[in-house]
N, C-alpha and C positions, 0 to 999 in steps of 0.2 A: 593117519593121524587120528586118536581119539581123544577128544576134550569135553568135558560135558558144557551145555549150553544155556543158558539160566533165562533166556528169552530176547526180545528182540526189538529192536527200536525202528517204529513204521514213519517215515519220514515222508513228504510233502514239498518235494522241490522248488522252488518258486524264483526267480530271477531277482536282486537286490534287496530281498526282504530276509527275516530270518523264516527259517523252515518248520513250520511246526509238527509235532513228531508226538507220537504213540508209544508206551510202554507195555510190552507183550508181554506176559509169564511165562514160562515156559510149561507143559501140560495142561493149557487152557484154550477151548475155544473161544474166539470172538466173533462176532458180528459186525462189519464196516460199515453196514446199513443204521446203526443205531448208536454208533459211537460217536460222540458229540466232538465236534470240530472249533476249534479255537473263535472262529470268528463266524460261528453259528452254521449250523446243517450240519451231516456228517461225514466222516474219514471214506464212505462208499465212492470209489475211483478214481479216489484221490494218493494214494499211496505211489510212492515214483520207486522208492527203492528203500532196503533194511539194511539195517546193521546189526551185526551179530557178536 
């Protein structure tokens, strides 16, 4: 199957809250280290799993 992929959505699992999430581009790098996190610090190893 070939589909193109337009980028990806970095999600933050968390138990009865909502999940706050990242919008990837697609042909960009990121940094997790420096990407600002909704309720302050950053998205660095916090990402549980994407969607594509």
């Amino acid at each position: 199957m070939n589909r193109n992929q337009f980028g990806v959505l970095a999600y933050d699992a968390r138990t009865g809250l909502p999940d706050p999430y990242m919008a990837l581009a697609a042909r960009y790098c990121y940094k997790f280290t420096v990407s600002s996190y909704p309720t302050g610090g950053t998205f660095n190893d916090k990402v549980d799993y994407i969607e594509m």
